[in-house]
N, C-alpha and C positions, 0 to 999 in steps of 0.2 A: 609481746610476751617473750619469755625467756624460752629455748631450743632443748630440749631433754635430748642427751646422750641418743641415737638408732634413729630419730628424725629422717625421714626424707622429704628434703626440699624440690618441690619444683618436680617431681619423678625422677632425680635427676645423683639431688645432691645428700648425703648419706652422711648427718653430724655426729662427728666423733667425739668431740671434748671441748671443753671452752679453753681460749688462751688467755684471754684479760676484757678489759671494757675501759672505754674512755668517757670522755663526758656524756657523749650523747649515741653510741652505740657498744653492742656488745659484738667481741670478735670469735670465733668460732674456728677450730680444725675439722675440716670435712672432708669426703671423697666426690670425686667427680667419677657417679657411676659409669657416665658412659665414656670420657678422655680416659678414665681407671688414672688419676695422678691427685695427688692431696692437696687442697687450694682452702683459702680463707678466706671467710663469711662473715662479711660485715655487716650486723644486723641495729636498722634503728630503733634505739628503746620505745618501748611501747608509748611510754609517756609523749615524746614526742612526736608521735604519728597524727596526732588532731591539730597539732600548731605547723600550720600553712611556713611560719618563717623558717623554723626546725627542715621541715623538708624542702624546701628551697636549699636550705645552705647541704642537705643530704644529697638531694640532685646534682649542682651544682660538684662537689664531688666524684660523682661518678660520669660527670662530662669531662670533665678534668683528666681524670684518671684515664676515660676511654680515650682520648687523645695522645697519650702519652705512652709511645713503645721506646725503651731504650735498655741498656743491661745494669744501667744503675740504676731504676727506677722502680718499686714493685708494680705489677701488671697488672691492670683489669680485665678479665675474661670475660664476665656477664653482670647484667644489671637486671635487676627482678621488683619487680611490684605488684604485688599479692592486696588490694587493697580487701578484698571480702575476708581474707584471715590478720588483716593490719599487719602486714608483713612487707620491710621496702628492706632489700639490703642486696650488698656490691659483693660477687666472686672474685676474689684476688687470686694471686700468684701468694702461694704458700713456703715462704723463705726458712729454712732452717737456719738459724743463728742466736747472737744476741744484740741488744741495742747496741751500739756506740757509748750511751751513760753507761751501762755496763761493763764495758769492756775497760770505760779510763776507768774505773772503780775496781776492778779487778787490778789495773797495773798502776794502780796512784796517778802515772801523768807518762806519754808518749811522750819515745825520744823526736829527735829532726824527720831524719830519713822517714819513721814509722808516719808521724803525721802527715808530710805530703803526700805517702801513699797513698793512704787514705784521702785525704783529701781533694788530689786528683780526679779520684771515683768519682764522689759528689759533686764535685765542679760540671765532671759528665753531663751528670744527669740532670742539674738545677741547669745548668745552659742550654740542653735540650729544652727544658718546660719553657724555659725564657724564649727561649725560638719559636715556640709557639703560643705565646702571647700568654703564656702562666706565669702568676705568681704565687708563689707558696706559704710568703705568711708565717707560717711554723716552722721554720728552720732550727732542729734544734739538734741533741744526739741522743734526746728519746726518738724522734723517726726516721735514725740510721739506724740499720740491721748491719751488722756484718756476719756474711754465711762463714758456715765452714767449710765452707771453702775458699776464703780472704776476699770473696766479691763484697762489696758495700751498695748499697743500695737503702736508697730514698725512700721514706713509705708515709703513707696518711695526706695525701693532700684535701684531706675534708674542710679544709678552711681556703682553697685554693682559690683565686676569682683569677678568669679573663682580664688581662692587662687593658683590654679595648674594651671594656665594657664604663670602664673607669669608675667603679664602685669607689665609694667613700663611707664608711662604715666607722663613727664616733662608736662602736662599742668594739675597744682592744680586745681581739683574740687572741692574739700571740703570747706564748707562754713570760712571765714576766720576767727571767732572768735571761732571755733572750734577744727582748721586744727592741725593737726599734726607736729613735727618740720620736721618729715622726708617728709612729704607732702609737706609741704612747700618748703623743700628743693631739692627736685627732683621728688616728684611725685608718690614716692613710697610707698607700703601699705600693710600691714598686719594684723592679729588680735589684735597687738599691737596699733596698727594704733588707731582704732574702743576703745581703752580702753581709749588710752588720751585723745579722745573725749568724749567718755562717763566720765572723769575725770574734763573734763571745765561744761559737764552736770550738775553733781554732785554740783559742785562750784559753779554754777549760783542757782541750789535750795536751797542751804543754804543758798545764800548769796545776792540774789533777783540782781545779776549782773554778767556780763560774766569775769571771769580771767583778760586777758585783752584788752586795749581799745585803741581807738587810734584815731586821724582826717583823714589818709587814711588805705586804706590796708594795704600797703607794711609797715607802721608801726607797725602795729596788729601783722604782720608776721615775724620782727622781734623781736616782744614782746615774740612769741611761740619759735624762734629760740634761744634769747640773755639773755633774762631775768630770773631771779630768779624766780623759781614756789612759786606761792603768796599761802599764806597760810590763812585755813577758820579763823580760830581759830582768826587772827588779825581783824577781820570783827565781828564776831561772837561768842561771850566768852564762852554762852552755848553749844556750839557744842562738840559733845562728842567728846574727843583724839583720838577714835577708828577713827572715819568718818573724824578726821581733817586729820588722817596720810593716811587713806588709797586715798584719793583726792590727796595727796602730791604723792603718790604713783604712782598711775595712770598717773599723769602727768610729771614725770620724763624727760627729756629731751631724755635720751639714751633708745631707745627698752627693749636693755636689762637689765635695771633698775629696768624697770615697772613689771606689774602683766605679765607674760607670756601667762595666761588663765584667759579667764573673769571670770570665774567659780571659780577661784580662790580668786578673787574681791567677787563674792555671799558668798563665805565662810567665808569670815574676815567681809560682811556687815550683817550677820547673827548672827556672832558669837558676831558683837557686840550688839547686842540687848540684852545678859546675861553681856559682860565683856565691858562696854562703856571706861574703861579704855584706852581701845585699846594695852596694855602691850602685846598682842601679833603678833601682828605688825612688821616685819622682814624689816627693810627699808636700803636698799642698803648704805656704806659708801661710799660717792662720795662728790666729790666739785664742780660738773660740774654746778649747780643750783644755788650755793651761789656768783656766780658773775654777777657785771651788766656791760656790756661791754659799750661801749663810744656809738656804733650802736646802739645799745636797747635803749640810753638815748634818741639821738638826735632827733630821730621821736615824744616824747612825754615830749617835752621842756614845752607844755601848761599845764600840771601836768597831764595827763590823764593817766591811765593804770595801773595794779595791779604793787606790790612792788616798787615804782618809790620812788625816792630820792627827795628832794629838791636841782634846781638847787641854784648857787651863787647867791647873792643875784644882785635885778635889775640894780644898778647902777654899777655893775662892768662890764666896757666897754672890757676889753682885755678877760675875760670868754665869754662875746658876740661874740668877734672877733673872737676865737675859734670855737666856736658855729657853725657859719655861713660859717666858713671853710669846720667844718664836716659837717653840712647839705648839700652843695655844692659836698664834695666827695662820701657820698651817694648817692648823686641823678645820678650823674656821675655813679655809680655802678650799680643803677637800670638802666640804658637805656643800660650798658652794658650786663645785663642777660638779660634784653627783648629782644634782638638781638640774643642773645647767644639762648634762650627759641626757637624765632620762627625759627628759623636755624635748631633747633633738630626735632620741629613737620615738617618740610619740609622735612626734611631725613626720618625717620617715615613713614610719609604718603609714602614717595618712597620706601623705603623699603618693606610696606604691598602689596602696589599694586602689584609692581613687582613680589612679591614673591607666589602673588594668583595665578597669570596668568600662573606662570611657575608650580605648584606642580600640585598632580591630591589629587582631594577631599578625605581623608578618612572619617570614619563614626565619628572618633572620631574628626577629625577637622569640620567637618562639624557643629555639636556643638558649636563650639567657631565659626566660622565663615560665618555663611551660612545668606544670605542676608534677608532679611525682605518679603520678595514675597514668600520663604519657610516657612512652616507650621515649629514652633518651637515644636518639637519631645522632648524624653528622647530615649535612644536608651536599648533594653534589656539588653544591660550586663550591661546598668549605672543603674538598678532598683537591683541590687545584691539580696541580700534576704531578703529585705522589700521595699514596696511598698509606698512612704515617702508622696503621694497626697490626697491617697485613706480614710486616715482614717480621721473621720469628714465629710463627704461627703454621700449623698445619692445612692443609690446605682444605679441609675439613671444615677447620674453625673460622678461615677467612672467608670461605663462602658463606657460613651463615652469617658471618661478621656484614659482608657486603652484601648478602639477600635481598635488606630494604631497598637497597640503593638501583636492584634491577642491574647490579654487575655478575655475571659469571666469569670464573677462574680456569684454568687449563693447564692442567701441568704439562709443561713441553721442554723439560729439559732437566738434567741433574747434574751436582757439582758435588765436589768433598768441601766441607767448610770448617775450620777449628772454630766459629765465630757460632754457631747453630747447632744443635742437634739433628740427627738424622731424621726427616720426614717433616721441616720444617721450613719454611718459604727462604730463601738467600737475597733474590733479588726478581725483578720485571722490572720490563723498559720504561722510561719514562716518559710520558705524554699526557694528554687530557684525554678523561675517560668520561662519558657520558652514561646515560643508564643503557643500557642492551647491549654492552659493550665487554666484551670478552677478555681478558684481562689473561697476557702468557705469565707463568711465572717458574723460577726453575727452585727445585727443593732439594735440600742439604741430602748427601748421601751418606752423611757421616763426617768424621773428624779427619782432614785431611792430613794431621800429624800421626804416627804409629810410635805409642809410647811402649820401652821393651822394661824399665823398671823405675823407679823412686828415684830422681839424680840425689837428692837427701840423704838416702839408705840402700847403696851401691849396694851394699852387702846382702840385701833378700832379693833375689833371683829370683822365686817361685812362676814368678809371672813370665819371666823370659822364657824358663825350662818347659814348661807346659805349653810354647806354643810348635804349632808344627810348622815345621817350614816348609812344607807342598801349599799351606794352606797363608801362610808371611807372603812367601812370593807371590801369587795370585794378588793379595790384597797391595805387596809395592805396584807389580807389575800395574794396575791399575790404577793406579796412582802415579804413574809416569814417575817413579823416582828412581834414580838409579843404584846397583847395588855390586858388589862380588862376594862370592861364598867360597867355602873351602871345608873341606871332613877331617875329622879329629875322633879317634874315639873317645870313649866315655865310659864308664861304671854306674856314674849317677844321672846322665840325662840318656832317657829315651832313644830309643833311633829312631832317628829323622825329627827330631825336638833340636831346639836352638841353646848351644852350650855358652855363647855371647855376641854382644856386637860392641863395636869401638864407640859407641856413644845411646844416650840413656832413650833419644826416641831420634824418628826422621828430621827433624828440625836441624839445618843449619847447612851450610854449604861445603861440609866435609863429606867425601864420598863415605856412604854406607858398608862396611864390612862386616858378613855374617859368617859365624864357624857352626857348623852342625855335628851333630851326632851321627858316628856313622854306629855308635852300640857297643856294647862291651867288648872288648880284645880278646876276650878269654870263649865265644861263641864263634871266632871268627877264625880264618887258616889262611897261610900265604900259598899258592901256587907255585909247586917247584920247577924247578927246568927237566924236560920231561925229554928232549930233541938228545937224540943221541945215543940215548939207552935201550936197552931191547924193550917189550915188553912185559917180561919180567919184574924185568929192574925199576919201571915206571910204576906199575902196580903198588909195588914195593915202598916208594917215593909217597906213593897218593897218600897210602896207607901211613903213613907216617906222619903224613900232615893232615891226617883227618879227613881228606877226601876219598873219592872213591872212584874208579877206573870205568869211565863210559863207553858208549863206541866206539869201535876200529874201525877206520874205513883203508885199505890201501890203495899206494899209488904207486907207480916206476919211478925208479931214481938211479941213473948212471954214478953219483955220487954215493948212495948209501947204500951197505950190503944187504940183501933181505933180513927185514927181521927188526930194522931199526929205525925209531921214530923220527919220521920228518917234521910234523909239527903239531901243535895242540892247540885244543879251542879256546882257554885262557892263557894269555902272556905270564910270562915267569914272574911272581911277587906281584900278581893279582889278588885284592884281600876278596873272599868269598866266604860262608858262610859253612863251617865243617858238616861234611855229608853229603857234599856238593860232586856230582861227576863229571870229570873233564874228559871228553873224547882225544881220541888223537887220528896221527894219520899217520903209516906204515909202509916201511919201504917195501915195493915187492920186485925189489931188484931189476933187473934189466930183463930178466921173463918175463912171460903173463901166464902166472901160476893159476889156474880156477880160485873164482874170486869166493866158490863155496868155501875152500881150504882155509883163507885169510876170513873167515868171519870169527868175532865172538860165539861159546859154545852155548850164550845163555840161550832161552826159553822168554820172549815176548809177549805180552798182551798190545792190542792196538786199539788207539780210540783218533776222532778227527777234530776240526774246527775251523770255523768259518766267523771270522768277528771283523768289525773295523773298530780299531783306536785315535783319537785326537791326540797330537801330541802337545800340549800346551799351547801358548799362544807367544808374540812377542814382544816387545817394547825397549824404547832406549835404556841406555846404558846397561843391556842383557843380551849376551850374544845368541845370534841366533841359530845354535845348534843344541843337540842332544843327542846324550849316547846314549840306546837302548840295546839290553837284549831281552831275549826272552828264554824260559826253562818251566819246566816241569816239577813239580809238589808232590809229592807222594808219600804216604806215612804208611811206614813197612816197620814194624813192631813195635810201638809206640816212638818212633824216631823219624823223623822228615829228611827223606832224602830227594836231592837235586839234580836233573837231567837237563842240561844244556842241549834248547833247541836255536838258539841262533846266539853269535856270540855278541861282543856290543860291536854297534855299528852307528853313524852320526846320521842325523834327519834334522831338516830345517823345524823347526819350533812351527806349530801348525799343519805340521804334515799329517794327513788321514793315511794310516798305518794299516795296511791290510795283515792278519795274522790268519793267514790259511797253511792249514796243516790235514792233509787226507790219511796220512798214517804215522800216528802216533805212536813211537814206541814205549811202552810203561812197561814196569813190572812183572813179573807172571804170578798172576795171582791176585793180585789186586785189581778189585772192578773200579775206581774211580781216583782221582788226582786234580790236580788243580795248575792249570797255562798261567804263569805270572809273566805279564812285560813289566820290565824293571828301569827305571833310571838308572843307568847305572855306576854317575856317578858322586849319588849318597845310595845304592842301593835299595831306593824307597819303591814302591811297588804303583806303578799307573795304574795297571787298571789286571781283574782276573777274573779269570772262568774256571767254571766247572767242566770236568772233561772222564764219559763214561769207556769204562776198556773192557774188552771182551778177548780170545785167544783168535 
């Protein structure tokens, strides 16, 4: 039955909308209530839920699929059979994009460069299945997706069969402007199979048309059987010699012609992005291509279909007479193989039946044959010494992945990975695994690249500006990459936000350079030179630069007459924050005048504190120091003023910082203020407390 809109499947799965339907299921956008990520549900039509062969080729499917983890391939998460609601259908991996047919339709026909990229993808991912003994059968560029995000990826292997299993299936499924000659011609398939397909792929992106064409099928299918492999190059001048020959290649008529390994197709589509020549191109001596038989003409007398001739011309009555002969013996020929066709699936089907009822199940037929009411398994000795589901998967989902199989998982380690999402399996060792057997594996801890904006659109910052840089260096620092920083003020980025870096993320092996915000100029005051002048004249200075006159302490000086500042708590053209107090320290002459006489005349409150701080931590390429100081917060009528209780001093990165203070001088008058330790060199604030004051 058909899924109404708020369905839930299984307790689990929550259908949102329908996306389309193919021959024999209907596909669905759904939620996964409990992963909470949007995935696709492939449901068998109801009609075929009583036909035993229907769900064989449905099963078969989603063994296929379960087998098959790679990033060009769409992914199988769960397999469900509901037989008391007639309900069989495969949880996919939900790709945002569009097909491949769509996309050369959109752009008429890809250039060079555009199509190896893409083509690469797939190469990926069909050489994956090939590696594990699939073949796909439908190769076409209705079951390429390309996301939006330029990943390409494989989808539908519902016609997929085990290369070992060596089915021979006389009824052609593969789509007919795609189909293989030997498909065509009996039904049969292998990796070669999946190349000449991907071969009219190819030929359709160049050339914004499929190979060839035809008014019915059965002419299409002798166009693949009869005809000459049409060439890009005749359509397409620009096309590099490498990509026209390796298409010619691939589409060969004889198996053994063609590329034997698609990987072999990646290597000459790779190799020609250096040599577009294509001079190294090895293409079979044959003649079997250069002929166009009378059959191959007569289906596409209307001119349709790649390399076609011009028939005689219109008024030549007896080349008509001809004509309509052969068209006549043709037709004659097809209703002889469609007789001939359904005669062999009657046998077939006799054949399998008979043959279930009398054998006894083993484990390994049970695999290829076991009905759709059985839970589709892997069995242990088919997981040899890698585990081909588990990786890319949470560690969640591989457990229940592996549950049957009596394997537990263990996370025991984490790595950054660009290749995984965060919380998702990277790798475990390789070995034979048995059932009771615990299985380590370690999980992505995220993207081990740090991207700061668009290299595309240098120009919109926002992403760089809003991050902070207390919270950048933690994440390089862990990441072991190395960096140097520098302060700048700013207007428009934040203090302690990132005003740039010398490249668009950490990728590459140029040293990393960060500049921060130390904040607007116009909040900020330089420290004047204070040594020298009385305190008068300091006061005076402060005040001029927007600071304000803190403690006096004095000291003896054989060199300076009483009266006169020996030194100050910030260095001269120190940028500070306006309202900030700088202490000094006062010559008390070569007397010892009572140290009551030498105090400030203000009026104190005093509060204490007792804290420890961590000072960051460390790592290559980041030295391991830090200048800290600490000061005092106090807001004395609606305005923040600053009391320097330690000025900056250097501590190894990691140092536990004790911050005890028994008498606190604040304000008079104000009962509470705020201990900031500071970085002090972006002025960014570590860590702060609250601090009560009393007289």
């Amino acid at each position: 039955m058909k899924l109404e809109n708020g369905m839930l499947l299984n307790e689990r799965y929550l259908i949102e909308s329908v996306i389309g339907q193919g021959g024999m299921s209907y596909v669905y956008r759904a939620e996964d209530q409990r992963m909470r990520r949007p995935v696709a549900i492939k449901l068998l039509k109801e009609e075929y839920c009583e036909d035993e062969e229907f769900i064989r080729k449905f099963q078969n499917e989603a063994q296929a699929a379960a087998k098959l983890n790679h990033p060009n391939i769409v992914a199988a998460y769960d397999v469900i059979d509901d037989d008391a609601a007639k309900l069989h259908y495969i949880v996919m991996e939900l790709v945002e994009g569009i097909t491949l047919k769509n996309y050369i339709q959109r752009k008429s026909r890809l250039n060079n460069r555009e199509t190896i990229g893409i083509a690469l993808q797939v190469i990926d991912g069909i050489e994956q299945a090939h590696k594990m003994g699939i073949v796909h059968r439908d190769i076409k560029p209705q079951n390429m997706i390309v996301s939006t995000d330029g990943v390409v990826k494989v989808a539908d292997f519902g016609i997929a069969r085990a290369a070992t299993q060596q089915t021979v299936n006389a009824t052609v499924m593969g789509s007919v402007h795609y189909i293989s000659p030997e498909q065509a011609r009996s039904g049969a398939s292998d990796e070669r199979s999946d190349i000449y397909s991907f071969g009219c792929t190819l030929y359709e992106m160049l050339t914004g048309r499929v190979p060839y064409d035809g008014d019915t099928s059965v002419s299409v299918m002798f166009s693949h059987l009869e005809d000459p492999v049409p060439r890009v190059s005749e359509l397409v001048a620009e096309v590099y010699p490498a990509l026209d020959l390796a298409v010619y290649k691939c589409m060969l008529k004889n198996p053994e012609l063609r590329y034997q390994h698609i990987g072999e197709l990646g290597e000459d589509l790779q190799r020609a992005l250096e040599q577009p020549d294509g001079s190294f191109i090895e293409i079979p001596e044959t003649t079997e291509d250069m002929r166009l038989s009378a059959a191959g003409r007569s289906d596409r007398a209307n001119g349709k279909g790649s390399g076609q001739r011009e028939t005689a011309e219109d008024g030549n009555q007896d080349v008509r007479g001809k004509m309509n002969m052969l068209y006549r013996g043709i037709a004659a020929a097809c209703v002889g193989m469609i007789v001939l066709l359904l005669l062999f699936l009657v046998f077939q089907l006799f054949r399998i039946l008979h043959s279930a009822s009398q054998r006894e199940t083993t484990a390994a037929q049970e695999s290829m044959a076991e009905s759709l009411t059985e839970p589709v398994n892997i069995t242990i000795s088919a997981l040899e010494t890698r585990l081909p589901n588990i990786i890319g998967k949470t560690v969640e989902e591989a457990s229940v992945y592996l549950g049957d199989y009596g394997l537990r998982l263990r996370r025991e380690g984490s790595e950054f990975s660009d290749s995984y999402p965060e919380g998702q399996i990277v790798s475990y060792p390789d070995g034979n695994y048995a059932s009771g057997d615990t299985v380590p594996v370690t999980v992505s801890r995220g993207p081990l690249t740090l991207s700061f904006y668009d290299p595309a659109a240098p120009e919109n910052l926002d992403m760089l500006h809003n991050m902070r840089f207390s919270e950048l260096r933690k994440e390089l620092e862990d990441r072991n990459i190395p960096f140097r920083y520098s302060m700048e003020f700013s207007d428009e980025v934040r203090e302690g936000n990132v005003i740039s870096t010398n490249k668009p993320d950490t990728g590459g092996a140029e040293e990393l350079q960060i500049i921060v915000s130390q904040g607007s100029a116009k909040d900020r005051a330089v420290t004047p030179r204070l040594i020298g002048y009385s305190v008068e004249e300091a006061e005076a200075l402060l005040q001029d630069a927007s600071l304000q006159l803190g403690e006096l302490r004095y000291a003896p000086s054989a060199d300076m007459e009483y009266g006169i500042i020996l030194g100050q708590s910030y260095e001269e053209g120190t940028i500070l924050n306006k309202g900030t107090t700088v202490d000094i320290t006062v010559s008390s002459g070569t007397g010892s005048a009572p140290q009551e006489s030498r105090q400030s005349t203000r009026s104190y409150w005093y509060g204490s504190l007792n804290r420890t701080v961590k000072l960051g931590t460390g790592g290559p390429g980041i030295e391991g120091k830090m200048l800290v100081s600490i000061r005092l917060r106090q807001d004395i009528n609606g305005e923040s003023i600053y009391t320097s209780l330690q000025s900056a001093r250097s501590y190894s990165l990691g140092t536990e910082l004790q911050v005890v203070y028994s008498r606190i001088k604040g304000a008079e008058g104000i009962p509470t203020g705020t201990v900031e330790i500071v970085d002090a060199e972006n002025d960014s604030i570590l860590a702060s407390y609250e601090v009560e004051f009393a007289p």
